[in-house]
N, C-alpha and C positions, 0 to 999 in steps of 0.2 A: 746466383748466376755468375758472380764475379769469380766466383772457383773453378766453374769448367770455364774459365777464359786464361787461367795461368798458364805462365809459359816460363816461369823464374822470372816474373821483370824485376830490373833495378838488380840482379844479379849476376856474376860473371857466364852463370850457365843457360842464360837468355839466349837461345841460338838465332833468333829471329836477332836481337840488336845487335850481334856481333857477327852477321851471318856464319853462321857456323851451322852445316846441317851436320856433320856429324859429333854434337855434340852427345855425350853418353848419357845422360840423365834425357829420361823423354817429358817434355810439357805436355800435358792436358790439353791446350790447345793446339791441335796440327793443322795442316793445310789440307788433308786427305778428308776430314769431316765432313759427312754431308750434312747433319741436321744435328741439333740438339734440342733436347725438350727437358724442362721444369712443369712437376704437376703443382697447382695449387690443388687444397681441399680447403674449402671453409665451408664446415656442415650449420653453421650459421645461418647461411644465407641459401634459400631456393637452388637446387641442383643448377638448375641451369646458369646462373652468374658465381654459384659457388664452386663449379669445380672449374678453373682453367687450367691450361695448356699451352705454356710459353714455348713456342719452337723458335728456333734461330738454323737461318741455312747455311752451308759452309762452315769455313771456318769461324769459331765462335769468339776469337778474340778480334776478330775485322766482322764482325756482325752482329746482327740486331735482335733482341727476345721480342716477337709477335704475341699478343695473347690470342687467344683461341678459346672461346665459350664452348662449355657444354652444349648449351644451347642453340649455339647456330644450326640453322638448316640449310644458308647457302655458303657455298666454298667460292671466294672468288676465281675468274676464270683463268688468271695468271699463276695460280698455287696449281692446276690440273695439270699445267703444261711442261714440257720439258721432258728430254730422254739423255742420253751419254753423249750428242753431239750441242756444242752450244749454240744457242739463238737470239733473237732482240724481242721476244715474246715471254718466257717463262721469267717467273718470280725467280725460279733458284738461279738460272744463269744471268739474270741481272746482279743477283749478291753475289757469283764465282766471279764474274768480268771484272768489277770493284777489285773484290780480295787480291785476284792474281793481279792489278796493278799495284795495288798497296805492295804488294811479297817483292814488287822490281828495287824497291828502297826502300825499306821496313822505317828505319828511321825518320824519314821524310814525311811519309806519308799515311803510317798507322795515327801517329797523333790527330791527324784533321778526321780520320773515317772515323773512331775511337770516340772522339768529342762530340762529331754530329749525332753517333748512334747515340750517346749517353743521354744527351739535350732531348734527343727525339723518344727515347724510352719513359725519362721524365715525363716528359709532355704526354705522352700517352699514360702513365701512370696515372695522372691529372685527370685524364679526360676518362680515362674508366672508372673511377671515383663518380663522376657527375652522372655516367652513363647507367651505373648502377645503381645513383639513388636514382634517378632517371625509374628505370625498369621497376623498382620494388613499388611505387606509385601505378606501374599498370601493370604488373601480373595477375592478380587477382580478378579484377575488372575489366582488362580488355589484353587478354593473353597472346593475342595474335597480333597487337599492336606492340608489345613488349619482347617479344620473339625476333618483329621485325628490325626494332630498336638493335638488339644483338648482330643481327645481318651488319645491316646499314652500318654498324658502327667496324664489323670486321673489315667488310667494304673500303671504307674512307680508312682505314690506320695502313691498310696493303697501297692504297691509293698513294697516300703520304709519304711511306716509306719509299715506293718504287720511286717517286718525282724527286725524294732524296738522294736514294741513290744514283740515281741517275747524274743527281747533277756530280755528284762525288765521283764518279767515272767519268765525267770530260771535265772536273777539274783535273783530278790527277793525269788523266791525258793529256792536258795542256799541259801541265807543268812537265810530263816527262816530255812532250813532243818541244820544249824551249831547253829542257836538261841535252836534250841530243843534240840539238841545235847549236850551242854551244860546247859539246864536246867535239861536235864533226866541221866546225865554224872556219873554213878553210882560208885562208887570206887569197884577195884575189879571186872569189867565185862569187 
């Protein structure tokens, strides 16, 4: 995943850290992305915890890999939502709000989004491990308990990440709304 996230970092032709949009070498990660996806296949394990589907919205270097079971049957209601104008309900314009504040001062601010998303990738990494030994204990025997387990768990990681980002979008607001504050900090007002 860390490959569709290049952009040259650590290099002069980084146009995010040097803002440079027209730099001539194009990074992999742009700002126009709307979605990226990583298939897993592990023919290992049961189709449904075996095949996943890491999507990330937006930009993928200010965004987060979701997994996604084969197996799911329910879609949470905030991945349905959303069209070309933005809102405070869909999944994808919660991750676009975030990015387009991150892009006001790349440097600033990609590190804090960049770090939470990593933490919180781990941790889910973590907990799909447990969730999958979890399932192989009740597929066989109680299939529709282990089905649900898959839901539930798609559930609570969209749940997780929105209450992350979220906060990720009014810290960088705050901080840009005290970065302004101090540039426009008129003496005398």
């Amino acid at each position: 995943m860390q490959g569709l996230r290049n952009h040259y970092q650590a290099t002069t032709h980084d146009p995010y850290a040097h803002s440079n949009p027209n730099e001539p070498y194009r990074p992999i990660a742009v700002f126009r992305t709307e979605h990226s996806h990583v298939l897993q296949v592990r023919p290992q394990l049961p189709i449904a915890i075996g095949e996943v589907q890491y999507i990330a919205y937006g930009m993928t270097a200010l965004s987060v890999y979701l997994p996604f079971y084969q197996g799911m049957t329910s879609v949470p209601e905030a991945l349905m939502l959303g069209d070309n104008k933005a809102d405070n309900h869909s999944a994808y314009w919660k991750f676009r709000k975030l990015q387009t504040l991150a892009m006001m001062d790349w440097n600033q601010f990609s590190p804090i989004v960049q770090q939470a998303y990593h933490d919180f990738e781990q941790q889910t990494a973590h907990k799909q491990t447990l969730m999958e030994a979890q399932y192989m204990t009740l597929h066989v025997a109680q299939p529709e308990q282990a089905v649900a387990l898959i839901n539930a768990f798609a559930h609570e990681t969209l749940a997780l990440v929105l209450a992350l980002t979220e906060d990720l979008t009014n810290e960088l607001f705050t901080r840009l709304t005290m970065d302004t504050d101090k540039r426009y900090n008129f003496s005398g007002a």
